[in-house]
N, CA, C and O atoms as a GROMACS GRO file, in nm:
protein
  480
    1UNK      N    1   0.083  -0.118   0.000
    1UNK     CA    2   0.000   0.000   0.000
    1UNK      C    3   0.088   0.125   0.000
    1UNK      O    4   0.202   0.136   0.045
    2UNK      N    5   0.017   0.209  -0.056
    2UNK     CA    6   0.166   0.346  -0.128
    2UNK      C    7   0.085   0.462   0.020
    2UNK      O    8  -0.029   0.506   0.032
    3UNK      N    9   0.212   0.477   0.112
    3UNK     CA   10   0.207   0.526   0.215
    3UNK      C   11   0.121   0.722   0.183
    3UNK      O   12   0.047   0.784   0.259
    4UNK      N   13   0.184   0.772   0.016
    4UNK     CA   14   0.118   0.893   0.043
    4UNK      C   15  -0.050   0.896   0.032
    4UNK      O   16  -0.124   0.993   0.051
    5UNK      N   17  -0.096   0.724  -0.014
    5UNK     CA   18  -0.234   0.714   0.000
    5UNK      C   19  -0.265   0.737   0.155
    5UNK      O   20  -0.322   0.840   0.192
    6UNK      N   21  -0.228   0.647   0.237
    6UNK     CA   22  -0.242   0.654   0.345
    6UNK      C   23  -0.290   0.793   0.383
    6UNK      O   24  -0.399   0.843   0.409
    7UNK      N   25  -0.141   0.844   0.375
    7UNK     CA   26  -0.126   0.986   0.466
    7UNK      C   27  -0.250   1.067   0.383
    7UNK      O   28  -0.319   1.150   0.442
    8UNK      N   29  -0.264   1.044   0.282
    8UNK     CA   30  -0.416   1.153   0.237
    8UNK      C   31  -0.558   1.113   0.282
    8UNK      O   32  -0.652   1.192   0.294
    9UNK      N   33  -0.564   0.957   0.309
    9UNK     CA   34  -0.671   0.924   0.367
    9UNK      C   35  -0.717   0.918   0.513
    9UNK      O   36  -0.804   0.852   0.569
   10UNK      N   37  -0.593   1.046   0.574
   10UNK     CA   38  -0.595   1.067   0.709
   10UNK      C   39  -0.589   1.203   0.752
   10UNK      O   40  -0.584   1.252   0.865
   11UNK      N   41  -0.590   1.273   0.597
   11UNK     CA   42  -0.584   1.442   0.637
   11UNK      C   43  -0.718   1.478   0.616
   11UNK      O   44  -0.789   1.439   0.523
   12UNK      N   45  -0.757   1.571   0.728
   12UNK     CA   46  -0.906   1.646   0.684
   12UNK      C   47  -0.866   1.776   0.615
   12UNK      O   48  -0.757   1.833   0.618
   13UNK      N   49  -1.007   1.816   0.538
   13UNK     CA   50  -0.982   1.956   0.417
   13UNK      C   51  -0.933   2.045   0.518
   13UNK      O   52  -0.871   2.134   0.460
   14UNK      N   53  -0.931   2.068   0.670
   14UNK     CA   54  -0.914   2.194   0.736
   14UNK      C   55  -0.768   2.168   0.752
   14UNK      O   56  -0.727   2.229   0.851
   15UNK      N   57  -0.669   2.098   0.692
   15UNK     CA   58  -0.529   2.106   0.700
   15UNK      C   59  -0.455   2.147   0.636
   15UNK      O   60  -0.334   2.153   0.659
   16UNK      N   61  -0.541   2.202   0.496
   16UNK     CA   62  -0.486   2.288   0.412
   16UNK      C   63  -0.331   2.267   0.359
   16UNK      O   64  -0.243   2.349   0.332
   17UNK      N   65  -0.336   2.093   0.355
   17UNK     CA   66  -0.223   2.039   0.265
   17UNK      C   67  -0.231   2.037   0.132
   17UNK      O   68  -0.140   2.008   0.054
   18UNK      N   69  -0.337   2.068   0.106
   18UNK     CA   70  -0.315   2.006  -0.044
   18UNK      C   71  -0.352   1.909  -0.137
   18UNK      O   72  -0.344   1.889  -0.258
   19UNK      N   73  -0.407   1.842  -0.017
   19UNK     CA   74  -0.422   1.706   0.000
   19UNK      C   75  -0.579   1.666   0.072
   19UNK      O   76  -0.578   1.709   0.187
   20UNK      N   77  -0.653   1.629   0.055
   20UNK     CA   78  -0.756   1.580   0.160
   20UNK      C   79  -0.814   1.432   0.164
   20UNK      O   80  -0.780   1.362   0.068
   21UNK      N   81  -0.899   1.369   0.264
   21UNK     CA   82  -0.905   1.290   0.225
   21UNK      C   83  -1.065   1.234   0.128
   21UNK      O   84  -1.109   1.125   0.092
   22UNK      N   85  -1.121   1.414   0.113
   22UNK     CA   86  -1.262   1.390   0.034
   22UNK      C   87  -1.295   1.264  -0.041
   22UNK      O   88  -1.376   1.174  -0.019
   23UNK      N   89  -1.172   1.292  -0.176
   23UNK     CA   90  -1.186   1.225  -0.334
   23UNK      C   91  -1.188   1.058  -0.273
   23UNK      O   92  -1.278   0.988  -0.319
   24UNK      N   93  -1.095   0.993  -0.175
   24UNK     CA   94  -1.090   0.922  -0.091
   24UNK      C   95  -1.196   0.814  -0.019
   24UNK      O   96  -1.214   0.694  -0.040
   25UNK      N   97  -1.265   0.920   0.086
   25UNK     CA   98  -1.419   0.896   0.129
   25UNK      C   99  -1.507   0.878   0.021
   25UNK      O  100  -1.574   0.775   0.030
   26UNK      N  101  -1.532   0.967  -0.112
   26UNK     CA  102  -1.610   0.923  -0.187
   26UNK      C  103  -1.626   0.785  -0.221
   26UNK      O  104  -1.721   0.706  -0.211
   27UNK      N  105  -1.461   0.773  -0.282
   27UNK     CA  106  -1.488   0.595  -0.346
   27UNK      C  107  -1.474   0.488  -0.232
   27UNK      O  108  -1.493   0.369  -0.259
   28UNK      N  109  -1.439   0.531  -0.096
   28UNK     CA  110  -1.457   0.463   0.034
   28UNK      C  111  -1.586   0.420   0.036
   28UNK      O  112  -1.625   0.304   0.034
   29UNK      N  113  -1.665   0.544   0.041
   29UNK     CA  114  -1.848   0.492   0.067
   29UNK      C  115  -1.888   0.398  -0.015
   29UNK      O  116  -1.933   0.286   0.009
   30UNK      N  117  -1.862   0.473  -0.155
   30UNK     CA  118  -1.916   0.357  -0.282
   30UNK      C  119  -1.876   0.211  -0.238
   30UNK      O  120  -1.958   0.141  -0.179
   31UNK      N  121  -1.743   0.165  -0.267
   31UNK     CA  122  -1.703   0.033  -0.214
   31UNK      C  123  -1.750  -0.043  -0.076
   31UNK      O  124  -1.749  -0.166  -0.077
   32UNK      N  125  -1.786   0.023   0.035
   32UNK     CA  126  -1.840   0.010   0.171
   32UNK      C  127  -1.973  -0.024   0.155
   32UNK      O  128  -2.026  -0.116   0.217
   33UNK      N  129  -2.047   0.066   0.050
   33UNK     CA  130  -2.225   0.017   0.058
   33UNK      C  131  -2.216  -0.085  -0.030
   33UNK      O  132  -2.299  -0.172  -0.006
   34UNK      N  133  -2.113  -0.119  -0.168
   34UNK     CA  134  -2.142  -0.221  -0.224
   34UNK      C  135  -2.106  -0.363  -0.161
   34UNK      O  136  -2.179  -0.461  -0.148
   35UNK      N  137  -1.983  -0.348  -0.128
   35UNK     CA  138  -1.982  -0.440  -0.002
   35UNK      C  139  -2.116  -0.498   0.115
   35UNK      O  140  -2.168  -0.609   0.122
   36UNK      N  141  -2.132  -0.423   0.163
   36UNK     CA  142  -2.220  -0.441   0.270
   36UNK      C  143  -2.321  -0.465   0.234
   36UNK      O  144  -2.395  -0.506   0.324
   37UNK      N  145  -2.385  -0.457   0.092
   37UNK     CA  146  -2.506  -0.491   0.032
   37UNK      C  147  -2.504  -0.607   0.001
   37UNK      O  148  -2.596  -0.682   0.036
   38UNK      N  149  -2.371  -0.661  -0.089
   38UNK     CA  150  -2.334  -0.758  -0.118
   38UNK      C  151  -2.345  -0.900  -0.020
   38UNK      O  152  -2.378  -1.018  -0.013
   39UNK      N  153  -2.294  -0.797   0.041
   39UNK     CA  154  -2.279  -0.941   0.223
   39UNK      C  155  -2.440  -0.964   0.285
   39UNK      O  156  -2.485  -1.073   0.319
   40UNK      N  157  -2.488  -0.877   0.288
   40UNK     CA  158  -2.637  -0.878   0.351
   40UNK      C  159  -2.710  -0.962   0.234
   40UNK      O  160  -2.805  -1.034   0.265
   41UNK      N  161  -2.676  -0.954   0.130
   41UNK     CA  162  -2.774  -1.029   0.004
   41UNK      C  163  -2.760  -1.150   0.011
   41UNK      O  164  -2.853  -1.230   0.005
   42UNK      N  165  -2.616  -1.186   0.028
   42UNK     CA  166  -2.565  -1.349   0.054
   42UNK      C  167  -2.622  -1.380   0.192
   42UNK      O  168  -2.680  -1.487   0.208
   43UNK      N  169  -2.611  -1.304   0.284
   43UNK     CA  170  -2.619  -1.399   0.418
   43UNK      C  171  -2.792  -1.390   0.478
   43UNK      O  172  -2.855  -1.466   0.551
   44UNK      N  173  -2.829  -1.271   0.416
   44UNK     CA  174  -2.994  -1.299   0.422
   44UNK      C  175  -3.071  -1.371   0.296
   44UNK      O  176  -3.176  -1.306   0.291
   45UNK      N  177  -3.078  -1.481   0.177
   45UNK     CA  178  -3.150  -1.467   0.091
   45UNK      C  179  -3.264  -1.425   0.055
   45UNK      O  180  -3.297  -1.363  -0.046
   46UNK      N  181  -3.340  -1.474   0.166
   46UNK     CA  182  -3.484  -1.425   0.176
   46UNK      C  183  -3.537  -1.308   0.204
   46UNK      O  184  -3.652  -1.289   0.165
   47UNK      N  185  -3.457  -1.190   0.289
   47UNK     CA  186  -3.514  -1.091   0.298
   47UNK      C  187  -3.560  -0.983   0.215
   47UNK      O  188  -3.504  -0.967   0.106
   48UNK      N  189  -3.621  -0.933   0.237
   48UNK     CA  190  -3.696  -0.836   0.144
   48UNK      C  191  -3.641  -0.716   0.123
   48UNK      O  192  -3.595  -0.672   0.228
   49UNK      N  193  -3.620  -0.620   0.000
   49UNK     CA  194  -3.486  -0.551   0.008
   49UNK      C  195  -3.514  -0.416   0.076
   49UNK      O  196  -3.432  -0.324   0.085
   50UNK      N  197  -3.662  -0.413   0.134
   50UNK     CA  198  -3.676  -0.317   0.223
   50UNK      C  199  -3.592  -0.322   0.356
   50UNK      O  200  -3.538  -0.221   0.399
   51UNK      N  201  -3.586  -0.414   0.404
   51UNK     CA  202  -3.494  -0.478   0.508
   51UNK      C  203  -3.362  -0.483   0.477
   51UNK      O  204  -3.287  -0.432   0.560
   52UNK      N  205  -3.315  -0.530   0.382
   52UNK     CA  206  -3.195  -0.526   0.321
   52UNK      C  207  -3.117  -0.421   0.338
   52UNK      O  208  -3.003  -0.420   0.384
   53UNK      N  209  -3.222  -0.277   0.274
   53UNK     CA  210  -3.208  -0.147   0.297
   53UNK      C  211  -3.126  -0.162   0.425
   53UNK      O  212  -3.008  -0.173   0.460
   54UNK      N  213  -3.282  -0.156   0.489
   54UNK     CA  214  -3.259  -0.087   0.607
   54UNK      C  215  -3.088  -0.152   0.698
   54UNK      O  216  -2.995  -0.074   0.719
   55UNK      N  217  -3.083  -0.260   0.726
   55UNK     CA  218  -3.010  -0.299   0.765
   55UNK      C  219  -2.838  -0.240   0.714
   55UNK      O  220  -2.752  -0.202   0.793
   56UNK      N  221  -2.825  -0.248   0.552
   56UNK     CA  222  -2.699  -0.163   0.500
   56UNK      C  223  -2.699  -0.034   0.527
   56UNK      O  224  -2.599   0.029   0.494
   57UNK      N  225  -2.844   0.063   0.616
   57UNK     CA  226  -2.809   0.189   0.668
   57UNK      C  227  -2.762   0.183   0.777
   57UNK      O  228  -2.682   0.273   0.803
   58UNK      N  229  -2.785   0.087   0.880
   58UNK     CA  230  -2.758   0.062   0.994
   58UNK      C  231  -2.568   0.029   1.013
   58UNK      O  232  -2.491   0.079   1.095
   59UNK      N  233  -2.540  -0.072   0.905
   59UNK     CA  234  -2.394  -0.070   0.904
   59UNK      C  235  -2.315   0.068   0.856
   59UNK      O  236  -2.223   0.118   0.921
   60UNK      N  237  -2.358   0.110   0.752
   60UNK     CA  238  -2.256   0.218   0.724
   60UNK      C  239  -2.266   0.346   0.731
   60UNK      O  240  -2.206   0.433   0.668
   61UNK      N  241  -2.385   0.357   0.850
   61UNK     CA  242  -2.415   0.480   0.958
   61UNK      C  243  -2.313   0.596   0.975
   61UNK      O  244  -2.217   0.530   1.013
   62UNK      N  245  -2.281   0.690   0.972
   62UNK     CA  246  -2.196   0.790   1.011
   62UNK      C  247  -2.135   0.728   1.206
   62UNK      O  248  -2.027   0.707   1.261
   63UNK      N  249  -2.273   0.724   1.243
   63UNK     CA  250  -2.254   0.700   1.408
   63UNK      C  251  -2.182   0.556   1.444
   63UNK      O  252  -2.102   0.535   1.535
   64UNK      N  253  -2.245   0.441   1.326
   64UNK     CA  254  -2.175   0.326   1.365
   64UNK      C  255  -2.021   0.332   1.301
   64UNK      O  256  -1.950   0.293   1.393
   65UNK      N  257  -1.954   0.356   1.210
   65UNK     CA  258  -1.830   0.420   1.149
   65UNK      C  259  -1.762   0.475   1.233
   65UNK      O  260  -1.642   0.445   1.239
   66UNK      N  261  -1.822   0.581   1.328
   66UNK     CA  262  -1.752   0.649   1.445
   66UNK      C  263  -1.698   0.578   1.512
   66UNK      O  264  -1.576   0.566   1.524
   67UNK      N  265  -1.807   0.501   1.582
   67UNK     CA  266  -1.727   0.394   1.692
   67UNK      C  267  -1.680   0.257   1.649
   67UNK      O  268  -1.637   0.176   1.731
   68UNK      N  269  -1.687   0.239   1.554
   68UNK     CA  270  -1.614   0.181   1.499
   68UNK      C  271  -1.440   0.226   1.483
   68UNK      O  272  -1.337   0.178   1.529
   69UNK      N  273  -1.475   0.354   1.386
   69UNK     CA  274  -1.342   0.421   1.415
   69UNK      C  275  -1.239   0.415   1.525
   69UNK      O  276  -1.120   0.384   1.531
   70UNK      N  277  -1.356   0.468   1.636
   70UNK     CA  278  -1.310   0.562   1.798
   70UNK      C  279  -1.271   0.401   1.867
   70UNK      O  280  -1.181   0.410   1.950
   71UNK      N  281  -1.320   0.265   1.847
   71UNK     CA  282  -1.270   0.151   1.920
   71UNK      C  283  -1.146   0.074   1.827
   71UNK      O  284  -1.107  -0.028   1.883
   72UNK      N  285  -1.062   0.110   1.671
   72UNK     CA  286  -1.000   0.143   1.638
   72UNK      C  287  -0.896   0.209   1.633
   72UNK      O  288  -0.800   0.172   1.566
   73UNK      N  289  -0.896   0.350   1.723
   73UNK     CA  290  -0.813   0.415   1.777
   73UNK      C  291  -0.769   0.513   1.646
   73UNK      O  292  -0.661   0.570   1.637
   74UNK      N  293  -0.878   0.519   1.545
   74UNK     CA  294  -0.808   0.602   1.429
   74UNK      C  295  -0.852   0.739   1.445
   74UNK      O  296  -0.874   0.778   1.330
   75UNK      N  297  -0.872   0.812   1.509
   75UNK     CA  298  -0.912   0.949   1.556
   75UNK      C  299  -0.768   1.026   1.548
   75UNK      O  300  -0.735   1.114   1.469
   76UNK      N  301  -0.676   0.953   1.674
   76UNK     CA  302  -0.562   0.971   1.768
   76UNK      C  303  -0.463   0.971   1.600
   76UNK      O  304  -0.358   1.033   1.582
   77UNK      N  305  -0.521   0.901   1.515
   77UNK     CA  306  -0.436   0.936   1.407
   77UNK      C  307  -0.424   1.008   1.296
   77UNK      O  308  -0.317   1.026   1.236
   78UNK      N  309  -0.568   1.065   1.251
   78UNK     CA  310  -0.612   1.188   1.178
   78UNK      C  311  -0.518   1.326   1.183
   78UNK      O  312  -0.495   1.376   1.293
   79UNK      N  313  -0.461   1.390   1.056
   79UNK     CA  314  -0.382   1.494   1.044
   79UNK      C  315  -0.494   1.610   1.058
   79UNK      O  316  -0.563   1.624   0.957
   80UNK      N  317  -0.519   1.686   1.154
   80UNK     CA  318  -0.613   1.786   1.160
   80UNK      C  319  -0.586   1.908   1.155
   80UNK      O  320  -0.674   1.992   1.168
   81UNK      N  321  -0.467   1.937   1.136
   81UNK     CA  322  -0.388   2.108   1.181
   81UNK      C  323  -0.308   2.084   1.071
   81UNK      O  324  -0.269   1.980   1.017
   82UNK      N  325  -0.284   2.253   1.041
   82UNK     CA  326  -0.176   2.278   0.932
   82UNK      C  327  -0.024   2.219   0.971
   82UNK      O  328   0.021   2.209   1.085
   83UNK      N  329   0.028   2.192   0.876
   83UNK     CA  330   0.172   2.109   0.883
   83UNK      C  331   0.253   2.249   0.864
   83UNK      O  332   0.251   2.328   0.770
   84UNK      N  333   0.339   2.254   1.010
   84UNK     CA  334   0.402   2.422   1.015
   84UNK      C  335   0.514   2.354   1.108
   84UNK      O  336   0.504   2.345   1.231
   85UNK      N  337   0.643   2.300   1.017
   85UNK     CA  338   0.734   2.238   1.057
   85UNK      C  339   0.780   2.334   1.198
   85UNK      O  340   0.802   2.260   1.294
   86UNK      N  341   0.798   2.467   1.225
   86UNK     CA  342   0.861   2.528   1.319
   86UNK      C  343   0.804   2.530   1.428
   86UNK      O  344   0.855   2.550   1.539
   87UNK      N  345   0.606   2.496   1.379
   87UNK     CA  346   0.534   2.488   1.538
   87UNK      C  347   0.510   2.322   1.582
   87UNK      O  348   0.469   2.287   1.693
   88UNK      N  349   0.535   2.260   1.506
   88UNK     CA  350   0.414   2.127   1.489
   88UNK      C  351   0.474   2.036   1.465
   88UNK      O  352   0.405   1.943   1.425
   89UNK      N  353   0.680   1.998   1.476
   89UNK     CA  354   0.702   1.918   1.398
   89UNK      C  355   0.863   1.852   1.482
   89UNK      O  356   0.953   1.926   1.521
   90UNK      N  357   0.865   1.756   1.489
   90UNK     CA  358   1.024   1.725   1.546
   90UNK      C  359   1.069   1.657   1.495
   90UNK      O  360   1.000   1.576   1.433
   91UNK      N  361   1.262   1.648   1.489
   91UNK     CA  362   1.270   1.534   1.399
   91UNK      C  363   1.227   1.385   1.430
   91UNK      O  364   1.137   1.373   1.514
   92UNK      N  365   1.273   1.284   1.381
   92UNK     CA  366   1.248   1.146   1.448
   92UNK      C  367   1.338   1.086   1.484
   92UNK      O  368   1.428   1.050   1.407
   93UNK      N  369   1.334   1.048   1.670
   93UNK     CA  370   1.388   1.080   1.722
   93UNK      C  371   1.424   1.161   1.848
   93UNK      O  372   1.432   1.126   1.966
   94UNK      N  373   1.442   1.270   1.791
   94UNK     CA  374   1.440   1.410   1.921
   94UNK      C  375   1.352   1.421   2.014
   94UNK      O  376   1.236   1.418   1.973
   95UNK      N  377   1.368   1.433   2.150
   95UNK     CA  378   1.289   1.415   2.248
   95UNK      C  379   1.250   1.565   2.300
   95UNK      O  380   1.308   1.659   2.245
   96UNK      N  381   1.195   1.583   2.361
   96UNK     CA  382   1.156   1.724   2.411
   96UNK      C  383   1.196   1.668   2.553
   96UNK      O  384   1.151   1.563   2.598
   97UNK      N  385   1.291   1.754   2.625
   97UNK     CA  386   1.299   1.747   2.761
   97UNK      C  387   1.128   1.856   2.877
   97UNK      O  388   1.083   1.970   2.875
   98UNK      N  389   1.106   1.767   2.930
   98UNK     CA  390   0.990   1.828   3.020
   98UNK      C  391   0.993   1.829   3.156
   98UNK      O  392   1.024   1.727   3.218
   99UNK      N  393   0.965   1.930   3.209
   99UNK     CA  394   0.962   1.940   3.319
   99UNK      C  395   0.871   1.868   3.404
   99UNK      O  396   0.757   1.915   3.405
  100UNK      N  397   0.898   1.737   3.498
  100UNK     CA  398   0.835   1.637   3.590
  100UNK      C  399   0.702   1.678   3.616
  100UNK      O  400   0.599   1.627   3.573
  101UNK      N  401   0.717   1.784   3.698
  101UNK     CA  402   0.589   1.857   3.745
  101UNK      C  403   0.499   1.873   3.659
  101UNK      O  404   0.390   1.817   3.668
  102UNK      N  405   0.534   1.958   3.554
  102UNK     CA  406   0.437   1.937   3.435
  102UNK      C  407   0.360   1.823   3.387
  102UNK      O  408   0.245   1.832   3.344
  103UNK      N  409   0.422   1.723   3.394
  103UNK     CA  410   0.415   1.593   3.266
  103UNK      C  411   0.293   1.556   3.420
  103UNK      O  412   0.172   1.539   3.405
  104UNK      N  413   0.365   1.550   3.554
  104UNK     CA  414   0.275   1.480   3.653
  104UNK      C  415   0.113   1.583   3.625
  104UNK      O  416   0.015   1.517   3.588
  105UNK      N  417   0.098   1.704   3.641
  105UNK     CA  418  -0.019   1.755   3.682
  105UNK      C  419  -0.109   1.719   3.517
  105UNK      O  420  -0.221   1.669   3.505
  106UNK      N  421  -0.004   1.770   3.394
  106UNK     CA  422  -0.139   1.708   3.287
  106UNK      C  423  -0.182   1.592   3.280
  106UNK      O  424  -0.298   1.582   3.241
  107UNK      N  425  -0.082   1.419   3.327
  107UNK     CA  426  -0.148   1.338   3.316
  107UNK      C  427  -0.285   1.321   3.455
  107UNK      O  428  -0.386   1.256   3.428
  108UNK      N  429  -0.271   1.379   3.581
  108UNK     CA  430  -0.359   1.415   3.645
  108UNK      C  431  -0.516   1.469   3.568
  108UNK      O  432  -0.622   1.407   3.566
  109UNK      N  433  -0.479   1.636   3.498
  109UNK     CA  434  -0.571   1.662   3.427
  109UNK      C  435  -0.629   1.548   3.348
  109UNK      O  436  -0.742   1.519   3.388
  110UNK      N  437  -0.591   1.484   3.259
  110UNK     CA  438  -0.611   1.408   3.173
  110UNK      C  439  -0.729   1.299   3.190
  110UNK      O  440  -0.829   1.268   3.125
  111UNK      N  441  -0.663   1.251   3.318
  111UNK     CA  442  -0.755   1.142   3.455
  111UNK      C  443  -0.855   1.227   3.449
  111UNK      O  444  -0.918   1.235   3.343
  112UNK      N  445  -0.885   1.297   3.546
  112UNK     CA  446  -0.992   1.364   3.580
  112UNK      C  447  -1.112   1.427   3.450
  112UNK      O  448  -1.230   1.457   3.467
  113UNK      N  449  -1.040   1.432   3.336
  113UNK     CA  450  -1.142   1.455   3.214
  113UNK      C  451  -1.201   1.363   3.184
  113UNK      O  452  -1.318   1.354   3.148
  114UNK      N  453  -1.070   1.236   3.204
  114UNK     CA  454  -1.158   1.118   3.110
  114UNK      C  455  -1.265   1.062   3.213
  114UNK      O  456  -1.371   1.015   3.173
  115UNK      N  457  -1.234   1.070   3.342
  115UNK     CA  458  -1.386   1.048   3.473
  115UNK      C  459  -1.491   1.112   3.423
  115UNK      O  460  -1.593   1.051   3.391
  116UNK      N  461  -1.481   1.219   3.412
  116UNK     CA  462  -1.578   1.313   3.413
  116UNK      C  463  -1.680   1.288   3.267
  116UNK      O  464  -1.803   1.300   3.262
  117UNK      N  465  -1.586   1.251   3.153
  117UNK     CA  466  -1.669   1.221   2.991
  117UNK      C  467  -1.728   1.056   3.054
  117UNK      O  468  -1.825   1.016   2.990
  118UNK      N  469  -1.698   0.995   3.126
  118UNK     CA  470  -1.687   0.846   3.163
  118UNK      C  471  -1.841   0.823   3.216
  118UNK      O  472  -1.916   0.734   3.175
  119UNK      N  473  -1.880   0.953   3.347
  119UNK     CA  474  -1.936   0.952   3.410
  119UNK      C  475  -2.050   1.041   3.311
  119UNK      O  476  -2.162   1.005   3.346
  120UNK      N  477  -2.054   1.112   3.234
  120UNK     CA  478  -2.139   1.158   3.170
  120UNK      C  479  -2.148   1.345   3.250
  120UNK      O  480  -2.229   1.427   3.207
   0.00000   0.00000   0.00000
């Protein structure tokens, strides 16, 4: 798989690379509903393609895709910000030295957010 596919099928239009992953998602969906139609046709014969329907909306849902995505972990990997090597960028490699205190109180913060989204 040719890695600058990748990297385009992970940039959103607000990154203003150049690049997005629109053209991408389009033929994503197409292939995804034919798929999923495909599979529902074989593994239900009998159903009626009102059902059929319904059921291929249910798989390739925006909401079911999400968590799908989000239990995936592909969020954490989406390019969402402009690529601005001097703010946004290190080599590979190079470590950022941090100050203890720091690193201790945000993973604290961090805890306490994810309770709080946890708990509703």
């Amino acid at each position: 798989s040719n890695p600058g596919l990748i990297l385009q099928a992970l940039t959103l239009s607000n990154a203003s690379d150049g690049f997005n992953l629109e053209r991408l998602e389009m033929l994503g969906d197409s292939f995804l509903k034919h798929a999923i139609t495909t599979y529902l046709f074989c593994t239900y014969p009998d159903a009626h393609e009102g059902r059929l329907s319904y059921m291929r909306s249910k798989k390739v849902s925006n909401c079911n895709l999400y968590r799908l995505g989000k239990k995936k972990g592909l969020p954490s990997r989406m390019v969402v910000s402009i690529f601005d090597p001097p703010v946004n960028w290190l080599p590979p490699g190079y470590v950022v030295n941090q100050d203890k205190s720091n690193t201790e109180k945000w993973e604290k913060d961090e805890m306490t957010k994810d309770c709080m989204l946890a708990n509703g």
